[in-house]
C-alpha positions in Angstrom: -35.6 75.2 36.6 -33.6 76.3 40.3 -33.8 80.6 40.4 -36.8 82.2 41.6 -38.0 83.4 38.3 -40.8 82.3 36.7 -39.9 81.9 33.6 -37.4 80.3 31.5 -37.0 81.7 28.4 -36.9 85.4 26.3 -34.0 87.7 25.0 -33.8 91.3 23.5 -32.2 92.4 20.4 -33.7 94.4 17.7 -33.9 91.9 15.0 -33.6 92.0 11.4 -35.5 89.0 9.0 -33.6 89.4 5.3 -36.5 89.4 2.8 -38.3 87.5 4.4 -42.9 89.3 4.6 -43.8 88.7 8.0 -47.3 89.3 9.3 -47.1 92.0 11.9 -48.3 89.6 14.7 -45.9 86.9 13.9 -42.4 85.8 15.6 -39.8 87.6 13.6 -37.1 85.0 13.5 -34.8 84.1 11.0 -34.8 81.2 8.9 -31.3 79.7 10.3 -31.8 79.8 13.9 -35.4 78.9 13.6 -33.9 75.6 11.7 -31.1 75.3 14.0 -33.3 75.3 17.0 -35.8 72.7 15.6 -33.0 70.2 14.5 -31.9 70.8 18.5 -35.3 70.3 19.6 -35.9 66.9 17.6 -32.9 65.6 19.0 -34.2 66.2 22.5 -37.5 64.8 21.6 -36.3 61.8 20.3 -34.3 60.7 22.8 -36.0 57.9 24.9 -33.1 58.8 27.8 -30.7 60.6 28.2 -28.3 62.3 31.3 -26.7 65.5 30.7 -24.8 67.9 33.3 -25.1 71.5 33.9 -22.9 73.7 35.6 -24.3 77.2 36.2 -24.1 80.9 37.4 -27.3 82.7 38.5 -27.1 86.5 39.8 -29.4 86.4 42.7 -30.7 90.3 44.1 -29.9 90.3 47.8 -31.9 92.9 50.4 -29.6 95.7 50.1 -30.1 95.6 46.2 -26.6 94.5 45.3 -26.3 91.4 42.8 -24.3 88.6 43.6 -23.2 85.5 41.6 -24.1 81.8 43.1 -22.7 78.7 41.3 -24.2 75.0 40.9 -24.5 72.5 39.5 -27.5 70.1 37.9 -27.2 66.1 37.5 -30.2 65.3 35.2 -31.6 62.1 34.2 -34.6 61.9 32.2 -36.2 58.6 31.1 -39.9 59.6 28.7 -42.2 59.3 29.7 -42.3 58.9 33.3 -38.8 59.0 34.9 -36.8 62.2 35.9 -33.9 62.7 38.8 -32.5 66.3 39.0 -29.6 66.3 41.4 -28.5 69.9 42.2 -25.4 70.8 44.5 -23.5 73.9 44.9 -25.0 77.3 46.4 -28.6 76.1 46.0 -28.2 72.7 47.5 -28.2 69.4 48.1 -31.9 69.2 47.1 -32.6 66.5 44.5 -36.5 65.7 42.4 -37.5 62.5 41.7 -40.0 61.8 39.6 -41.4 57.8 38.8 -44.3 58.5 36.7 -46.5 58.3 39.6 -45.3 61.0 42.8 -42.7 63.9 42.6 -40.5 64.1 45.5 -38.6 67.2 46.6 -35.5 66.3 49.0 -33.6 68.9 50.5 -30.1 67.5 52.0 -29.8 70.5 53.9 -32.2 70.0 56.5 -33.1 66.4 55.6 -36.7 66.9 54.7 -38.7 66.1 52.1 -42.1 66.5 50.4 -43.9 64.4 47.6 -46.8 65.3 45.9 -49.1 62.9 43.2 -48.8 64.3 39.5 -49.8 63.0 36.1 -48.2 60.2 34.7 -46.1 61.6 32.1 -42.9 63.9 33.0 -44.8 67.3 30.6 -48.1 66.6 32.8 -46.2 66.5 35.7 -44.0 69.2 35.5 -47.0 71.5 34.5 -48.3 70.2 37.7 -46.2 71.0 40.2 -45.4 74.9 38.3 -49.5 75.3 38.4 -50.0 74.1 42.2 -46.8 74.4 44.2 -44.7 77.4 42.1 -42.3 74.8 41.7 -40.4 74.7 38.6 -37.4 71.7 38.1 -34.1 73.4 35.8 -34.1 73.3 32.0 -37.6 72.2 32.1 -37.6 73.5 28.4 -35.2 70.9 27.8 -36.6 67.9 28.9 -40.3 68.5 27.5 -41.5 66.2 24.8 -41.4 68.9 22.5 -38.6 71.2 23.3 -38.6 72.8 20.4 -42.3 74.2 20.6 -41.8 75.1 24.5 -38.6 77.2 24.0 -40.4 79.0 21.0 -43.7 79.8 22.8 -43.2 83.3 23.6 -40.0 84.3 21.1 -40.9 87.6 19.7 -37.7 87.7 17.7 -34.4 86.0 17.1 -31.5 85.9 14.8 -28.2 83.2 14.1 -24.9 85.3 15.6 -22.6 83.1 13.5 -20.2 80.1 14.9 -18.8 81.2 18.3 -16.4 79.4 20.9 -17.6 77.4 24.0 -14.4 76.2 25.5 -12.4 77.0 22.3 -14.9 74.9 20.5 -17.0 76.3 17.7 -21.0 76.1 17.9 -24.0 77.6 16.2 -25.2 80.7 18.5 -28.6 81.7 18.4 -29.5 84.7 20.0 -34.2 85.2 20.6 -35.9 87.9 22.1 -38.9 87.8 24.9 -40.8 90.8 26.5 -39.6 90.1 30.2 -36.0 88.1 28.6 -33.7 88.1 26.2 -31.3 84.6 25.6 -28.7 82.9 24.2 -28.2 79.3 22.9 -24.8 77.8 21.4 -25.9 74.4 19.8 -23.1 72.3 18.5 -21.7 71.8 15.1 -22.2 68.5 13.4 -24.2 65.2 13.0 -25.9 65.7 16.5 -26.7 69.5 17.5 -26.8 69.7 21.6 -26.9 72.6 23.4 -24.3 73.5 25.1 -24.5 76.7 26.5 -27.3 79.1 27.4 -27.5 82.8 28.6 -30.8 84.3 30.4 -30.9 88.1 30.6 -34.0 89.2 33.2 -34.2 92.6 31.0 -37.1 93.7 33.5 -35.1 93.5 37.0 -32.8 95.8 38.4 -29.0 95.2 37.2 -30.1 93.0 34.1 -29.5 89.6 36.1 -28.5 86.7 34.2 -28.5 83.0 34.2 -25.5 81.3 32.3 -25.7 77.5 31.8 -23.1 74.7 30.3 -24.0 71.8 29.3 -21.6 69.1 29.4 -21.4 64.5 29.6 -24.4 64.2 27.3 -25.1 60.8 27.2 -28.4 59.8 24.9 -28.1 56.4 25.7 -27.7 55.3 29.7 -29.3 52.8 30.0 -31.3 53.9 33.3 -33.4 51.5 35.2 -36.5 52.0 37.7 -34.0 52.1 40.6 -32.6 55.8 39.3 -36.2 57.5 39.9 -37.3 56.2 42.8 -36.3 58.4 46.5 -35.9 56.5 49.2 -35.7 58.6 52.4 -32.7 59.2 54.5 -32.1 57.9 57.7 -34.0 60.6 60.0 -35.4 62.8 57.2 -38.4 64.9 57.9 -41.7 64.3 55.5 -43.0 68.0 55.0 -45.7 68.8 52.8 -45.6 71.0 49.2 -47.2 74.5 49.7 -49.8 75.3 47.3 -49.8 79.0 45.6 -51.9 80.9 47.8 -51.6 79.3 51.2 
């Protein structure tokens, strides 16, 4: 998921449940954004394809301890179970993943390398593969999960519905869930088909409070992708390096 944190999802607010008993070891979330969330995360999971774009902010630390802002932006297509393409330009690339069921391949268009490493032969095997072995972790992983719903929920402590805010003048459901390391933000949209459309990553343990702020925008759940989308083909006089594993 494209900053060098390692994980993708918490947010910090102190939280009130309305009447609802709780056992003290359990996720206090309300009942509307937990049901909000899930109709979100169904959605996801039910989609056999989909391509969706998202443009993004991330406040990166630099040596001298100052914060500064980089922009990109992510191209994904996602085919379950065994096709994914993540295109990323801006301040963090060219680089592009492509993933056929069978290899994962890292392209950097910057130096015109690239790397590919056999994974598992579904996109959730594979992606745990590559965060395990190499560190590597592919943007809005969350998202494209089988089960998005479960994934974005596995380490909530809290979280609360914040009413119907604007993205772009638009009104959308705004969920607001609490982490130990992060606290963040989710406007899902209002209607027959609830898509995320925005997200907001506060890193509540770093220096500064970085964030991460995400739209999403050109959802299309039905694209019709073919085998030709997934598979890399290397650029005249690219480089084959090699994936590092953790440790080396």
């Amino acid at each position: 998921m494209m900053t060098k944190r390692k994980q993708f999802v918490t947010i910090a607010l102190a939280l009130l449940v309305g009447g609802t008993a709780i056992g003290a070891d359990e996720p206090k979330v309300g009942p509307r954004a937990d049901m909000l969330l899930n109709r979100m995360g169904a959605v996801l999971a039910a989609a056999e394809e989909f391509t969706v774009t998202n443009t993004f902010s991330s406040d990166e630390s630099v040596t001298t301890g100052e914060i500064v802002q980089l922009e990109g932006r992510v191209e994904i297509a996602l085919r379950r179970p065994d096709g994914l393409r993540a295109s990323i330009a801006g301040d963090f690339g060219p680089k592009q993943y492509f993933y056929d069921g069978k290899k994962m391949v890292f392209a950097d268009g910057s130096s015109n390398t690239y790397a590919e490493a056999m994974v598992s032969s579904t996109i959730d095997g594979a992606m745990d593969e590559m965060w395990q072995t190499y560190g590597v972790k592919i943007s809005l992983v969350d998202f494209i999960s089988s089960d998005p719903y479960s994934t974005l929920m596995e380490n909530v402590q809290s979280g609360f519905y914040a009413g119907l805010h604007a993205v772009n003048g638009v009104p959308h459901h705004h969920l607001v869930f609490t982490q130990e390391e992060i606290d963040w933000q989710i406007w899902i949209s209002d209607g027959a088909l609830p898509l995320p459309r925005k997200l907001i990553i506060t890193y509540k343990q770093e220096d500064g409070y970085p964030q991460y702020t995400a739209l999403f925008s050109h959802w299309d759940l039905g694209p019709g992708l073919n085998d030709a989308v997934f598979e890399f083909v290397p650029p005249v006089g690219a480089t084959k390096i090699v994936f590092a594993e953790i440790g080396e």
